[in-house]
N, C-alpha and C positions, 0 to 999 in steps of 0.2 A: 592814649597812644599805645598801638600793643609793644610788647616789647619784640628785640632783636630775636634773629633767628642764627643760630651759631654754627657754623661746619666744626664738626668734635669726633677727635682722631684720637685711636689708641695707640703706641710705640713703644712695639714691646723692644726690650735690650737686652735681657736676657733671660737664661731660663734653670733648671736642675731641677735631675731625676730626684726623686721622692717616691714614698710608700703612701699608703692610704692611712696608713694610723698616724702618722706624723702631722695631716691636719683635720684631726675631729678628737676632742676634750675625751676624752676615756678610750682613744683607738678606734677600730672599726673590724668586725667579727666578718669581714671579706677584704683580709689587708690584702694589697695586691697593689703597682705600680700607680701612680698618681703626679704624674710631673706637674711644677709651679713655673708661671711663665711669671716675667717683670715688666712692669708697663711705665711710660710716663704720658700724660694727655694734653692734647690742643685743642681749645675754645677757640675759636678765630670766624669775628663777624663785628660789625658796626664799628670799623676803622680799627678793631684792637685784637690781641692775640692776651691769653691766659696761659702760661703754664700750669702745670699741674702733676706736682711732683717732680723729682728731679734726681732720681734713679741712684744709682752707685758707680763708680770709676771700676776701670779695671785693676787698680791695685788692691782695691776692697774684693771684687772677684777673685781674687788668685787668694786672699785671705780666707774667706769663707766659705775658698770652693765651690762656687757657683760660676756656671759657662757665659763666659759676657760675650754677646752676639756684636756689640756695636755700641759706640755710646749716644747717651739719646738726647743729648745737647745737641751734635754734631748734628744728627740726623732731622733738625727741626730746617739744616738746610734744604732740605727735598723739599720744606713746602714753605721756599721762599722767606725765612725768617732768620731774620741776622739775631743773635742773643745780644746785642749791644742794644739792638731796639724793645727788647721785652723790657715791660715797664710795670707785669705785675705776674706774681709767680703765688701760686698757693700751692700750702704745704699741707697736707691732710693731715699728718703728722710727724715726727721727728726722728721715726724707725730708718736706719742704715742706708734701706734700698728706696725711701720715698723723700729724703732731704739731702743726701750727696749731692755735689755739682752746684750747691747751691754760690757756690764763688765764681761759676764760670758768665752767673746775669748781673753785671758790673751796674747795670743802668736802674733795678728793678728793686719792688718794692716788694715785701714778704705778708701774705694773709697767711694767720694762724691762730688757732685758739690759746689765749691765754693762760690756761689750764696746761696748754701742752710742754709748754716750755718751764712750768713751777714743775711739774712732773717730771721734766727731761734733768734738772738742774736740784733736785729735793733731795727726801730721804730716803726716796725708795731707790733713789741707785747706789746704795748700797750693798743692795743683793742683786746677784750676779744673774738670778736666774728671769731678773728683768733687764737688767741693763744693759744684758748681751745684745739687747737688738738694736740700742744706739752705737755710732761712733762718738766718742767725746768730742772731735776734733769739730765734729759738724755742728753739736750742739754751742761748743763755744763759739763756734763761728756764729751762728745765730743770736746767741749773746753777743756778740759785737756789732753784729748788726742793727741791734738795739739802739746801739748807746749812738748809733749814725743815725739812728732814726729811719730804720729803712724797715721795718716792723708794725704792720697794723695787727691789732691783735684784738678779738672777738671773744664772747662770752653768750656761743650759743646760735642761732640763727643772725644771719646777716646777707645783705645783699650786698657784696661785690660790685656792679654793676647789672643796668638792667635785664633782667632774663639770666641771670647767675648768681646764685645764692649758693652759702655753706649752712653746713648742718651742724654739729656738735651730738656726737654718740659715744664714744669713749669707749672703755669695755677693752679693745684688743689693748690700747695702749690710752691713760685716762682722759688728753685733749683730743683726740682721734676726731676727724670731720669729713662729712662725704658732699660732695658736690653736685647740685642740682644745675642741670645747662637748657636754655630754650635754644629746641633745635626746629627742623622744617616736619619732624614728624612729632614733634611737641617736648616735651620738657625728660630727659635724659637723666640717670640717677648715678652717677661715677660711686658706687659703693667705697672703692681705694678696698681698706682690710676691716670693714665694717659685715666681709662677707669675701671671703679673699677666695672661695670658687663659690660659684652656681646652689652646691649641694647641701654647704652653709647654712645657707639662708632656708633653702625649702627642706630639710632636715632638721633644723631648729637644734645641730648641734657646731658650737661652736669652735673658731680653729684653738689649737694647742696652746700659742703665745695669749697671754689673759692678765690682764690687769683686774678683773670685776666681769666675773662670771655672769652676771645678772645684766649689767647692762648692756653684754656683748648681745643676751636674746631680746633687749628692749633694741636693742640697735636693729633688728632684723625689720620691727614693727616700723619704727623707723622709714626703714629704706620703702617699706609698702607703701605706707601713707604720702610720701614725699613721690611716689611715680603713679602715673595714669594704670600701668600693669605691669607684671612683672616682668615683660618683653622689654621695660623700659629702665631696669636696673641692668648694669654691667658691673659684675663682681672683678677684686682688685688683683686677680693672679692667675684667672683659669684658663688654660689654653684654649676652650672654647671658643672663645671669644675670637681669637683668628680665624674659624673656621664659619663663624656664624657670619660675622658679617665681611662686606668686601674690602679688596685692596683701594686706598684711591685712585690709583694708577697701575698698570702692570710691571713699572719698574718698582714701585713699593712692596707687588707679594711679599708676605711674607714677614714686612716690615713691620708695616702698618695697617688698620684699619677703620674703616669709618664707623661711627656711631651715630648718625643722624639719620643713618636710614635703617627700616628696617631689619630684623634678622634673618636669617634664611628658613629658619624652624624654630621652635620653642626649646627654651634652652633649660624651663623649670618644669617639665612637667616628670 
């Protein structure tokens, strides 16, 4: 039986200006403007909806100084989805802007690597110059979510459901997981910040934030192996991305876009 075929949308919520050296490991000898957009994702096909990441509030924007367009709970209204009904929410990992909001899915049940949450809650938050990218607040929340048992937690490759599977790469942050979706133009590679622009990945130099230098470039391999072509990986931050592919509707420009079809040009060459 082949597997499902998933309509998978990107939502972005917010964005901030940036330089070019602020996301590649040693700078970049052509620093110059480089904006990071924020996304969260929907799988939706064979009766079910998948979250996929869960963004930051606006009081964490006004903390971190980042422009919040919209929050992207809210915005799963546009396509018909009450968050009371989501019933399964993955988390690529436990950084600020990809586990917020996670209190707003009352009903829903949490995928995440195992590793991520020994990492979020160990000894390395101790220094500051990793664990500025967590909120505590979200990670304790997800410990408590634990102890409700609303946590399925992975150790590597795992199928979700059929035609959605997670990965385990680590590197940006050490449980870090990207997500593979079968779509109607075939199997889709949601990178998340396993390649957080485009330039990433086919530069082979990796962003700033770095748990494990080395497996950030095994994560690259990674994201290759796991897609038909690179037209089939979408990295987890780069404005690109709204311009490559389309709106689902034209009340969404701008919002949102789709990922199951096509891009409009090559986004890696």
């Amino acid at each position: 039986m082949a597997d499902p075929q998933y309509e998978l949308f990107a939502i972005r919520y917010a964005t901030r200006d940036a330089q070019r050296s602020e996301h590649f490991i040693g700078g970049d000898p052509h620093d110059g403007p480089m904006p990071m957009d924020y996304f969260m994702w929907l799988a939706r096909g064979d009766g079910r909806a998948f979250v996929i990441d869960t963004g930051f509030n606006a009081e964490i924007a006004r903390q971190r100084k980042r422009t919040f367009l919209r929050c992207p709970v809210e915005a799963l209204a546009a396509f018909d989805i009450d968050v009371a009904d989501v019933r399964d929410v993955i988390l690529t990992h436990l950084h600020y802007d990809h586990a917020g909001n996670f209190d707003r899915f009352p009903n829903a049940r949490f995928h995440l690597q195992e590793r991520e949450l020994a990492y979020a809650t160990g000894r390395y938050m101790q220094y500051p110059r990793l664990s500025h990218s967590f909120e505590v607040e979200d990670v304790c929340g997800l410990v408590r979510l634990n102890y409700a048992r609303r946590v399925l937690f992975y150790d590597g490759e795992a199928e979700i459901a059929p035609g959605l599977t997670v990965h385990a790469a680590g590197g940006h942050s050490a449980g870090l997981q990207f997500v593979r979706v079968n779509t109607r133009r075939g199997p889709v590679v949601l990178a998340s910040d396993v390649s957080h622009f485009y330039e990433n990945m086919t530069s082979e130099r990796p962003f700033t934030t770095a748990f494990h230098v080395g497996d950030m470039l095994v994560g690259f391999d990674k994201l290759r192996a796991a897609a038909p072509d690179a037209d089939h990986i979408v990295p987890g931050h780069d404005p690109l991305v709204m311009k490559l592919y389309p709106a689902p509707s034209p009340d969404l420009s701008g919002i949102a876009v789709r990922l199951d079809v096509p891009p409009s040009e090559p986004a890696h060459s």
